[in-house]
N, C-alpha and C positions, 0 to 999 in steps of 0.2 A: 283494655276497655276504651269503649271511644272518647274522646275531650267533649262534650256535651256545648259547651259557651262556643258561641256564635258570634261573628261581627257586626249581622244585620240585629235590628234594634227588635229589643225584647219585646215581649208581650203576653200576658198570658190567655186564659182559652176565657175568660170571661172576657174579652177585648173582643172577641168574635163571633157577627151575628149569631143569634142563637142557631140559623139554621146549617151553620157551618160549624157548629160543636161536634166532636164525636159523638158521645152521649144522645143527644137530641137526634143524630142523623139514624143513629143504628135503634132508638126509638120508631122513628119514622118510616127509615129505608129497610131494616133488619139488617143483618152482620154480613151480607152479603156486598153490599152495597159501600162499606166501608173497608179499606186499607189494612193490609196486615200491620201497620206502623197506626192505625187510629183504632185499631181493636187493641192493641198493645198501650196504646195510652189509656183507655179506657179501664185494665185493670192496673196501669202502675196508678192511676186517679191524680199524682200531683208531680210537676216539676222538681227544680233545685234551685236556688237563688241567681238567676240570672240565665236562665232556663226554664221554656215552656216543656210541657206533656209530651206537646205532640214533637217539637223540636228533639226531645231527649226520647221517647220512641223511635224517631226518624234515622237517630243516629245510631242505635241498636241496631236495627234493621239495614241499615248500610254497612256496619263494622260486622255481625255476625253472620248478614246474605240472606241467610235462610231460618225460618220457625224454627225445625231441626235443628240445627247447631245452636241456637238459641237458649231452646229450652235443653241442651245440655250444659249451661250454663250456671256453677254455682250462685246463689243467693250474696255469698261475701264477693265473689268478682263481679256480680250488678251491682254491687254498693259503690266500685273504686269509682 
């Protein structure tokens, strides 16, 4: 599982215009228009302590590659 904590400085998705939210975008744009790493944030809904959404989507999506291998991914191995 990938290390989630980053060295660049935290933040989380309320720090960010609203019109740069996931949420608000795929509101706005539809699911098209958004990233498979901000559709992904979008149902995990929250971080980790010292980790945002979309930073812990991101890394998801760089350690597993693909949706597909993804969502073969058990529940307790998204946990580590």
């Amino acid at each position: 599982m990938p290390n989630a904590k980053h060295a660049k400085p935290y933040y989380t998705i309320h720090d960010l215009p609203e019109g740069a939210r996931p949420r608000e975008r795929l509101a706005r744009l539809g699911p098209q228009a958004l990233s498979d790493a901000e559709l992904i944030a979008i149902i995990l809904r929250s971080g980790a302590q010292g980790v945002n959404v979309i930073d812990m989507a991101t890394d998801l999506m760089r350690y597993y590659r693909t949706l597909p291998a993804l969502a073969q991914v058990s529940f307790t191995d998204l946990q580590r």
